[in-house]
TORVEX-102146 format. One record per residue (C-alpha): residue in three letters; chain; x, y, z. Coordinates in nm, 2 decimals. Example, Ala and Ser with C-alpha at 12.3 -4.5 7.8 and 13.67 -1.06 7.14 Angstrom:
2
res, chain, east, north, up
ALA, A, 1.23, -0.45, 0.78 $
SER, A, 1.37, -0.11, 0.71 $
***
This chain:
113
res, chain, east, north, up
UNK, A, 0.00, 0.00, 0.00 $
UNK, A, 0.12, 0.35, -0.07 $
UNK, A, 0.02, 0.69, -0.09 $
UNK, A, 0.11, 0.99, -0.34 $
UNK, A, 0.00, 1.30, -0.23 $
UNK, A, 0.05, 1.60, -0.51 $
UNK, A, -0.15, 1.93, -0.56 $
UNK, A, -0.30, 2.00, -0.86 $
UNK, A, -0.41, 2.40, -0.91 $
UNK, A, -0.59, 2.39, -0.58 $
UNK, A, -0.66, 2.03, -0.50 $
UNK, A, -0.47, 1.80, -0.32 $
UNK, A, -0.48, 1.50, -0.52 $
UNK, A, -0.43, 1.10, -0.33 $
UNK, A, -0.34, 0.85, -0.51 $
UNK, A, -0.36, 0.50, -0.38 $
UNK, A, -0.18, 0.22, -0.45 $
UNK, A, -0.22, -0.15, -0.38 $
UNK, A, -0.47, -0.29, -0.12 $
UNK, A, -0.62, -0.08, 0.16 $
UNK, A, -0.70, -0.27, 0.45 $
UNK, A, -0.73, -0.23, 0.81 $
UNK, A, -0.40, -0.11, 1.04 $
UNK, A, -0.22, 0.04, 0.74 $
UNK, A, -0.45, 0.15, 0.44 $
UNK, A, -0.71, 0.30, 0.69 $
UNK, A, -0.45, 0.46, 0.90 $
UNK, A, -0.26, 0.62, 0.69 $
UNK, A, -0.56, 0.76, 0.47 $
UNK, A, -0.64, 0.92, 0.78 $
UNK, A, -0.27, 1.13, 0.89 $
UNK, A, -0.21, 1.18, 0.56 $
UNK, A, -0.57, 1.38, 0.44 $
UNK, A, -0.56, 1.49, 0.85 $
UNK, A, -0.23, 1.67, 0.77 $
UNK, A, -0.37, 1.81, 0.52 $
UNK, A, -0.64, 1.90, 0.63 $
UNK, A, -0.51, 2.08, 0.92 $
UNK, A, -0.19, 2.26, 0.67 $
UNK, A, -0.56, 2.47, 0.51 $
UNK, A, -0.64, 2.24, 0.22 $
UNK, A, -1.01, 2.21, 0.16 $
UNK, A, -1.08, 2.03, -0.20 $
UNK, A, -0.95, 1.67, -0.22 $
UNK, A, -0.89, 1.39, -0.51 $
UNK, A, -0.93, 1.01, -0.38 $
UNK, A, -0.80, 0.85, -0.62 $
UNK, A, -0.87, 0.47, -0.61 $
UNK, A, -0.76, 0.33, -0.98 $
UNK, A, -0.47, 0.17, -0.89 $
UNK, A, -0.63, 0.00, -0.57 $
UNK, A, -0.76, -0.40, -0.61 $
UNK, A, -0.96, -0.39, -0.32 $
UNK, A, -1.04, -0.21, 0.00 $
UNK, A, -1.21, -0.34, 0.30 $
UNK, A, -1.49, -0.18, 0.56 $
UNK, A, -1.23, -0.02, 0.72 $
UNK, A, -1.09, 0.19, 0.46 $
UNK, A, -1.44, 0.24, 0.33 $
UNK, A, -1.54, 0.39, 0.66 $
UNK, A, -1.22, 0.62, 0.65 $
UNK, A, -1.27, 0.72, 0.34 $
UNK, A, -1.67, 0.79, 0.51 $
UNK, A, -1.51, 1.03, 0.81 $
UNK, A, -1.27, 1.17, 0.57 $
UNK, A, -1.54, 1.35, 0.35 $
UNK, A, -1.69, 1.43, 0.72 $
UNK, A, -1.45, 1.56, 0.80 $
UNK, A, -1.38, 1.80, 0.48 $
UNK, A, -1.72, 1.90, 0.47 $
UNK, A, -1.70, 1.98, 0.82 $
UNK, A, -1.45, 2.28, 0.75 $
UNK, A, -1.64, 2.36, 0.38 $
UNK, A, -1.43, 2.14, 0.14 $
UNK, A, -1.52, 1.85, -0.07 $
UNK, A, -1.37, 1.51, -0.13 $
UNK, A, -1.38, 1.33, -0.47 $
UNK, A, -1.36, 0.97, -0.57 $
UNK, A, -1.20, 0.83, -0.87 $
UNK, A, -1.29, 0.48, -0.98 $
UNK, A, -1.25, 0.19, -1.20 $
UNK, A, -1.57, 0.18, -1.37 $
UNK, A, -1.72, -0.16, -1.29 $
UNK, A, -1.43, -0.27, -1.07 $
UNK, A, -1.41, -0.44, -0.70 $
UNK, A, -1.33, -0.07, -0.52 $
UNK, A, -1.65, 0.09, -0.76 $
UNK, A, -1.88, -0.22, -0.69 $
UNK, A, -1.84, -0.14, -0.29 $
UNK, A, -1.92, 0.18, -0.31 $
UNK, A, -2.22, 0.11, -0.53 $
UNK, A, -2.34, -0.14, -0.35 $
UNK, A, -2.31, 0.03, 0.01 $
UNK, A, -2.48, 0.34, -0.15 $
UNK, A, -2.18, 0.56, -0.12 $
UNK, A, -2.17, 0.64, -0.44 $
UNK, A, -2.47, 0.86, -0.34 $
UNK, A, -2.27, 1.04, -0.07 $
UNK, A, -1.91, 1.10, -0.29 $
UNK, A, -1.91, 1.26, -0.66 $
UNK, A, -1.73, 0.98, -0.81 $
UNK, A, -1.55, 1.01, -1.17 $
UNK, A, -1.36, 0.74, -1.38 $
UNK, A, -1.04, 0.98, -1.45 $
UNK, A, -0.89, 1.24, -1.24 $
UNK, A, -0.94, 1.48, -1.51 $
UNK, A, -1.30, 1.50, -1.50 $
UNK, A, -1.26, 1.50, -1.09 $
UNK, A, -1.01, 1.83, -1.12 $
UNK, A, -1.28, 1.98, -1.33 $
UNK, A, -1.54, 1.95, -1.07 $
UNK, A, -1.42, 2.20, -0.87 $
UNK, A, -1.38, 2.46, -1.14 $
***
């Protein structure tokens, strides 16, 4: 599992790799958009393209993240595999109704324009 954290105009784009699961993909979700968070940013990429799977745990981080954001006016957006593992969670817990999700991180940048 790894994170790449870049900035993008005014977003703070994550990009995760590999498989996010409980006690490391969870955790460090959290310090890393926490830092964030706290240094002023307020619009935030998820990025989840390169990510095979994800458990509850990361699912319910990813949950309190956009709680968070929203919780000092900024936004968190998902990108997704269309039709893969990551995407079918989220559709199938009904967070896709909660998160704007996009299949590129183009489209996701654009967003917040």
């Amino acid at each position: 599992m790894a994170i790449e954290s870049r900035k993008i105009g005014g977003v703070s784009v994550l990009g995760f790799q590999g498989r996010l699961t409980r006690g490391s993909g969870d955790l460090a979700m959290r310090e890393q958009f926490v830092s964030l968070l706290d240094a002023g940013e307020r619009k935030f990429v998820f990025d989840f393209r390169n990510v095979p799977y994800l458990d509850s745990a990361t699912l319910g981080e990813t949950v309190a993240c956009l709680k968070r954001a929203r919780e000092q006016r900024g936004a968190v957006k998902i990108v997704l595999v269309p039709g893969g593992r990551p995407s079918e969670l989220f559709r199938l817990t009904s967070l896709d109704r909660a998160f704007d999700i996009y299949p590129d991180e183009s489209h996701a940048l654009e967003s917040f324009e």
